[in-house]
C-alpha positions as CSV (number, residue, x, y, z in Angstrom):
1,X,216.2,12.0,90.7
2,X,219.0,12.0,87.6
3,X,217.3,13.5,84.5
4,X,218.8,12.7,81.4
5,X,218.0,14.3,77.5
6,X,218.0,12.1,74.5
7,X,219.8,13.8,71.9
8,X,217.9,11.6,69.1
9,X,216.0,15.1,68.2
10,X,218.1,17.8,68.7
11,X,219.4,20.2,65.6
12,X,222.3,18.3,64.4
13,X,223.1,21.8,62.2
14,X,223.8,23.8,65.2
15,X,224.9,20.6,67.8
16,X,227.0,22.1,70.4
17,X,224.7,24.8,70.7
18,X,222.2,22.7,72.0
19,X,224.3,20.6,73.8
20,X,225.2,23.8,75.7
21,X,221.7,24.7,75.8
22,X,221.4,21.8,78.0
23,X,224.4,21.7,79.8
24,X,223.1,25.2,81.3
25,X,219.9,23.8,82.1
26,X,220.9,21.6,84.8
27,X,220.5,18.0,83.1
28,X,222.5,15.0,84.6
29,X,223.6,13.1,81.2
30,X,222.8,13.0,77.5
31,X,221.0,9.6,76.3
32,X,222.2,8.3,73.1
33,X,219.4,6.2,71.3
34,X,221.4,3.8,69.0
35,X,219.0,2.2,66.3
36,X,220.1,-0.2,63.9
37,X,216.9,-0.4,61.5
38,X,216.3,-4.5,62.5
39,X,215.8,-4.5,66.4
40,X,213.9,-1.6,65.8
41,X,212.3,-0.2,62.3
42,X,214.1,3.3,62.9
43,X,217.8,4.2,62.3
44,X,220.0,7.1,63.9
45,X,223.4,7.4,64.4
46,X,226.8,4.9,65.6
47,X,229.8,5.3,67.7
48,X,231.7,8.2,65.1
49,X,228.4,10.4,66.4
50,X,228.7,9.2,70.1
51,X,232.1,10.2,70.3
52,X,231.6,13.6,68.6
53,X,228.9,14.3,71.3
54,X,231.7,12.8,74.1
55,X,233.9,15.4,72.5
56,X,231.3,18.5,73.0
57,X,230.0,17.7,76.6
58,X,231.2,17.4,80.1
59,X,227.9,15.5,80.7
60,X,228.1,11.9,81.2
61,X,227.1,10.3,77.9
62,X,225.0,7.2,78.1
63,X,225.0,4.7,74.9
64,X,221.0,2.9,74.4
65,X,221.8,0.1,72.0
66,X,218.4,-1.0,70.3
67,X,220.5,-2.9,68.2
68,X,221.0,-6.7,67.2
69,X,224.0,-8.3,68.1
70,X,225.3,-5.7,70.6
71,X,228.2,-8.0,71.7
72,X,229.8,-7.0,68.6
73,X,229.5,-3.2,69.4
74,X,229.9,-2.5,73.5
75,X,233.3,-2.4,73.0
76,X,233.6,0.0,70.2
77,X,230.3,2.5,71.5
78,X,232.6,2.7,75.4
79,X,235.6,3.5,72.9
80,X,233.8,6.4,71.5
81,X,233.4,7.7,75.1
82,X,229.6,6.1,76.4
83,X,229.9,6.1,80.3
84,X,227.7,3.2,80.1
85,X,225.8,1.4,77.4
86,X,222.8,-0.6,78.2
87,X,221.8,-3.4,75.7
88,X,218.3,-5.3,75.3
89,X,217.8,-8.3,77.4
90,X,215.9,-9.4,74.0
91,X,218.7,-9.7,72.0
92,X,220.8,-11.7,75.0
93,X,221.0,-15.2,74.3
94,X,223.6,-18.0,75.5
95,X,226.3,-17.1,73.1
96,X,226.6,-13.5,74.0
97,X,225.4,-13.2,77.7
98,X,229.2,-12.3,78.9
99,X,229.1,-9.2,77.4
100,X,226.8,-8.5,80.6
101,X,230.1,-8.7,83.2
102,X,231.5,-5.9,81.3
103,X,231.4,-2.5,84.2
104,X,229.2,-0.1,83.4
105,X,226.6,-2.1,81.7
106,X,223.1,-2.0,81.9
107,X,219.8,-3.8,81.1
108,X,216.6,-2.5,79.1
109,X,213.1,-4.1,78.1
110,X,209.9,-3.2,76.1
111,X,206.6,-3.1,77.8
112,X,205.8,-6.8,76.7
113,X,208.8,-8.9,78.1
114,X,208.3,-10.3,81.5
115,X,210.1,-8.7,84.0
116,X,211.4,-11.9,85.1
117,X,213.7,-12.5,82.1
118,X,215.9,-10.1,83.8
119,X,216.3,-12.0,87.5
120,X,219.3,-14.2,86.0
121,X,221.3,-11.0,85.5
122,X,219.8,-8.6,88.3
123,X,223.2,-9.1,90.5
124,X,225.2,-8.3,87.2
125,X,223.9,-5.5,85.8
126,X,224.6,-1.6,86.9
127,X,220.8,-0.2,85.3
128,X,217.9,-1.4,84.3
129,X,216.1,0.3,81.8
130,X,212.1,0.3,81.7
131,X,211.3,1.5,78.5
132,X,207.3,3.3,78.9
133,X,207.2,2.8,75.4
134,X,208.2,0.4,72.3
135,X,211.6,1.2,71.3
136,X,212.1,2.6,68.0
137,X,210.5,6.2,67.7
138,X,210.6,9.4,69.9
139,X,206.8,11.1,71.0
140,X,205.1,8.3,72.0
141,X,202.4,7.8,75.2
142,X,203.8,6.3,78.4
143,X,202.3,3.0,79.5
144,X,200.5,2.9,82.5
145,X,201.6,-0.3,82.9
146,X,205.4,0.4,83.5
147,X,204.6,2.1,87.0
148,X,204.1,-1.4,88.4
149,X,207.2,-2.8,86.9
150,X,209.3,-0.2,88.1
151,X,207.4,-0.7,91.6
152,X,208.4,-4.6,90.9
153,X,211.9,-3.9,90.6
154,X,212.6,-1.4,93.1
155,X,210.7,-4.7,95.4
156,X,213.4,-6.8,94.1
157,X,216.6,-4.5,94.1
158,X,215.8,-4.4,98.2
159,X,215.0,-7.8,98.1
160,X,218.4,-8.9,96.8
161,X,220.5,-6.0,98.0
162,X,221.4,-5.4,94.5
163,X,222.8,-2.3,93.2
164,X,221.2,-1.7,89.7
165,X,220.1,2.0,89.3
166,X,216.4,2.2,87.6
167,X,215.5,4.3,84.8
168,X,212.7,4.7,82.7
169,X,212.1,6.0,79.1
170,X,209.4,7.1,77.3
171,X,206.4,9.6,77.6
172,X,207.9,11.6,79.8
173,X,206.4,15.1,80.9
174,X,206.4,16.5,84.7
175,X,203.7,14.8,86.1
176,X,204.7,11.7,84.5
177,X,208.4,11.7,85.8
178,X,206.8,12.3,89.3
179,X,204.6,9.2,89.5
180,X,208.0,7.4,88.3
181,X,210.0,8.8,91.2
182,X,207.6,7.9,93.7
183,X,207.0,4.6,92.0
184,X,210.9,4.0,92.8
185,X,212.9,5.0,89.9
186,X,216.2,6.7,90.0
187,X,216.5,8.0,86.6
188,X,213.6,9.5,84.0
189,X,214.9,9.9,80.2
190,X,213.3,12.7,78.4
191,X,213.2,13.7,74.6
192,X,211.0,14.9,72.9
193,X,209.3,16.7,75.9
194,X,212.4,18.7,75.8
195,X,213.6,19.2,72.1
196,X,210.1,20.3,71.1
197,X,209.2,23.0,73.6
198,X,210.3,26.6,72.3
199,X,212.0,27.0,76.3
200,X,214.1,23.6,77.0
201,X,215.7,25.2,80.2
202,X,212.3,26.0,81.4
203,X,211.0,22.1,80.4
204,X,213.5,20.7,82.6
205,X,212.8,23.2,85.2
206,X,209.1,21.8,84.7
207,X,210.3,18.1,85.7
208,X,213.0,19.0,88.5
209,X,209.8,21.0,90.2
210,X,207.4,18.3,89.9
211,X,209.3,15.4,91.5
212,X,210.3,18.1,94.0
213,X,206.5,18.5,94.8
214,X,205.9,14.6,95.5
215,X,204.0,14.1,98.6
């Protein structure tokens, strides 16, 4: 399992310090949740931040646009030094859908689009992105629900031979991020599990042990 922390909450005043914080503890990449305030209701932060953060790390940095049309922006966020940047099948319509043969890009959803919106592009895409939650604000409950979509496209990936990673954000804790891992996904994304407890290297110690216990 890759584990990756969403920086959306971390203390901007003292950012490399935390950054190091969770360099040391053993994480796999750093999650940049881009927000544009129409997608979504929330706002956070654009490429200038991204590539600060790119700047800091030697983590691979991965670029979450929640954003409206992110054709106009891909470029400009794997500029500012994303690894990857995964966009919204949402806000892909004819007009923009070759922004998906760009390397490196990847595909998310919210909890009430049909996982079959994404079988045009499953061959395309390097990640898919099962958000446990509705995009827009950090500390919400995972969704039962996304269990069986993640089992759906783990079905599918073998089905097709594809070679789209899966990852899932939202809600996640240890015993959540285990049930994900043995429901087939590659990669859990983490937040405010992580930024709110007062021992971050011992949160993500919490999560590496629990997938390691799966039976």
């Amino acid at each position: 399992m890759k584990l990756s922390v969403s920086v959306l909450d971390l203390d901007f005043g003292h950012l490399e310090d935390s950054i190091r914080l969770l360099e040391s503890a053993d994480i796999d990449s750093l999650h940049m949740d881009i927000m544009d305030g129409q997608f979504v209701d929330n706002i956070s932060f654009g490429p200038a931040i991204v590539r600060t953060i790119a700047d800091i790390t030697v983590l691979p940095v991965y670029s979450h646009l929640m954003i409206k049309e992110p054709e106009k922006y891909v470029k400009e966020f794997f500029n500012a030094g994303s690894d990857s940047v995964t966009v919204h099948i949402e806000t892909i319509v004819k007009e923009n859908k070759h922004i998906l043969d760009t390397d490196n890009i990847g595909l998310s959803l919210n909890p009430d689009i049909e996982l079959s919106e994404l079988d045009p592009y499953l061959n395309k895409v390097s990640e898919i992105l099962v958000m446990s939650v509705y995009a827009g604000f950090g500390g919400q409950n995972f969704i039962e629900s996304s269990l069986g979509r993640i089992e759906e496209l783990r079905k599918k990936r073998d089905r097709l031979g594809a070679g789209y990673k899966i990852s899932v954000d939202g809600g996640i804790n240890p015993g959540v991020a285990s049930r994900c891992v043995k429901a087939g996904a590659d990669e859990v994304i983490t937040g405010s599990y992580i930024s709110a407890s007062k021992d971050p290297v011992g949160a993500v110690k919490s999560i590496r042990e629990a997938v390691r216990n799966l039976t």
